[in-house]
C-alpha positions in Angstrom: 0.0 0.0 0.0 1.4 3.1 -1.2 0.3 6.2 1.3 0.6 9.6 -0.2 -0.5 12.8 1.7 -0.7 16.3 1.0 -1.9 19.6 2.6 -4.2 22.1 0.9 -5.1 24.9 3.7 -7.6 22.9 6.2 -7.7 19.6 4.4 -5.8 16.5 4.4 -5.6 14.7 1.2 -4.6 11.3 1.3 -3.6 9.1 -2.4 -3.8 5.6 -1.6 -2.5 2.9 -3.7 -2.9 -0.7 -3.7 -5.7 -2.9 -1.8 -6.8 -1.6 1.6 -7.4 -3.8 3.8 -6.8 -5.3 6.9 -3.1 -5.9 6.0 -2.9 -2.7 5.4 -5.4 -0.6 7.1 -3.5 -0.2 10.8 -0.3 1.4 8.6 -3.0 4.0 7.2 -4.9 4.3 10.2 -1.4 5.0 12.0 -0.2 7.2 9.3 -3.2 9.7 9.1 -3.7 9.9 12.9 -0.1 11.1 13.3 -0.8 14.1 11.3 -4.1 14.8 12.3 -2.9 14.8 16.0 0.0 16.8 15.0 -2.1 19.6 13.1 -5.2 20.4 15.3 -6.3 22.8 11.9 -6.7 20.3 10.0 -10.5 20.0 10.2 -11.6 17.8 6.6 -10.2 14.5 5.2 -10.5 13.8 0.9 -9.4 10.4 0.4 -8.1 9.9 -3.3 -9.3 6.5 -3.9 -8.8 6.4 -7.6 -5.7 3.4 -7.3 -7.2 1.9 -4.5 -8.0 -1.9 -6.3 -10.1 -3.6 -3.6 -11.2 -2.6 0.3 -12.8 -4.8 3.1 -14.3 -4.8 5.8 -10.6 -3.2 7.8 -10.3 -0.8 5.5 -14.2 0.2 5.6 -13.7 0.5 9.5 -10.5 2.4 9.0 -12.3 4.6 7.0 -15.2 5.2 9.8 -12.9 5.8 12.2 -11.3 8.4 10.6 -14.5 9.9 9.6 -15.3 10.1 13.3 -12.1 11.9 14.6 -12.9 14.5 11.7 -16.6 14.7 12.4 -15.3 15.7 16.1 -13.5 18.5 14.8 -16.8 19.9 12.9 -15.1 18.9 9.3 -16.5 17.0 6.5 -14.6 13.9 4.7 -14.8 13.2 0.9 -13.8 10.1 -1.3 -12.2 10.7 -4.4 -12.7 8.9 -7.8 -13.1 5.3 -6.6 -12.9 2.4 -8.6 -16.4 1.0 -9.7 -16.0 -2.0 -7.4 -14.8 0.0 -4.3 -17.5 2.3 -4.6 -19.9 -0.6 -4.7 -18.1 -1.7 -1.1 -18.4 1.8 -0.1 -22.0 2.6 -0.7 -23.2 -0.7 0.4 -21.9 0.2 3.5 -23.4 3.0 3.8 -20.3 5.4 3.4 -22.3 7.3 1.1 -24.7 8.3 3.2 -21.9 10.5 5.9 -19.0 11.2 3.0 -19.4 12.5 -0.2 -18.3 11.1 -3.7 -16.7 13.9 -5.9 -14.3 12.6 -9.1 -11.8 15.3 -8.7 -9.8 17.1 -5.9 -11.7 20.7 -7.4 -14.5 18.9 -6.3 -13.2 17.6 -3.2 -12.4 21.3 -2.5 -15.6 23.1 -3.4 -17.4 19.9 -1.2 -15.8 20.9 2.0 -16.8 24.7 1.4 -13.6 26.1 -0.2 -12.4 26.1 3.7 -8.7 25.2 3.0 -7.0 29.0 3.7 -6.1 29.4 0.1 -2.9 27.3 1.4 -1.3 24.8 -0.7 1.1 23.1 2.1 
């Protein structure tokens, strides 16, 4: 699993590549939660999902969790172009139905409100 992050004023975009699941998941969990208890400004998650090939039932939880530490900071999380067959995971577990599904980081952006400071980080 390939874990690439990047700053954009109050958001946290994280690029994942590879299959996300519960080999995998505690390293992303572990990775994200570092930053986001490093940077209390960081209020919104996007997770770029578009190389992500397959997720289970870790990964879906990973994602919740996540969701929930951002939900406590009043911020909004947002997945990001995933594949047909993750998006099928996603949505049947109801993911849709607390994070939105955009298909490009503009729209990611304009989701959470345009609340990223103008900051590229």
């Amino acid at each position: 699993m390939d874990i690439n992050l990047k700053r954009v004023g109050r958001a946290l975009i994280v690029a994942l590549e590879g299959e996300l699941d519960l080999a995998t998941a505690p390293r992303v969990k572990d990775t994200v939660d570092q930053v986001l208890a490093r940077d209390a400004k960081l209020h919104h998650l996007v997770w770029d999902l578009a190389k992500v090939e397959f997720i289970d039932s870790s990964g879906l939880g990973m994602l919740l969790g996540r969701y929930n530490k951002i939900s406590a900071r009043a911020g909004s999380v947002v997945l990001m172009r995933p594949a047909v067959l993750v998006r099928r995971m996603l949505v049947m577990a109801g993911m849709g139905r607390i994070m939105q599904f955009v298909d490009s980081e503009e729209q990611a952006l304009a989701k959470i409100g345009g609340d990223t400071d103008g900051q590229l980080h």
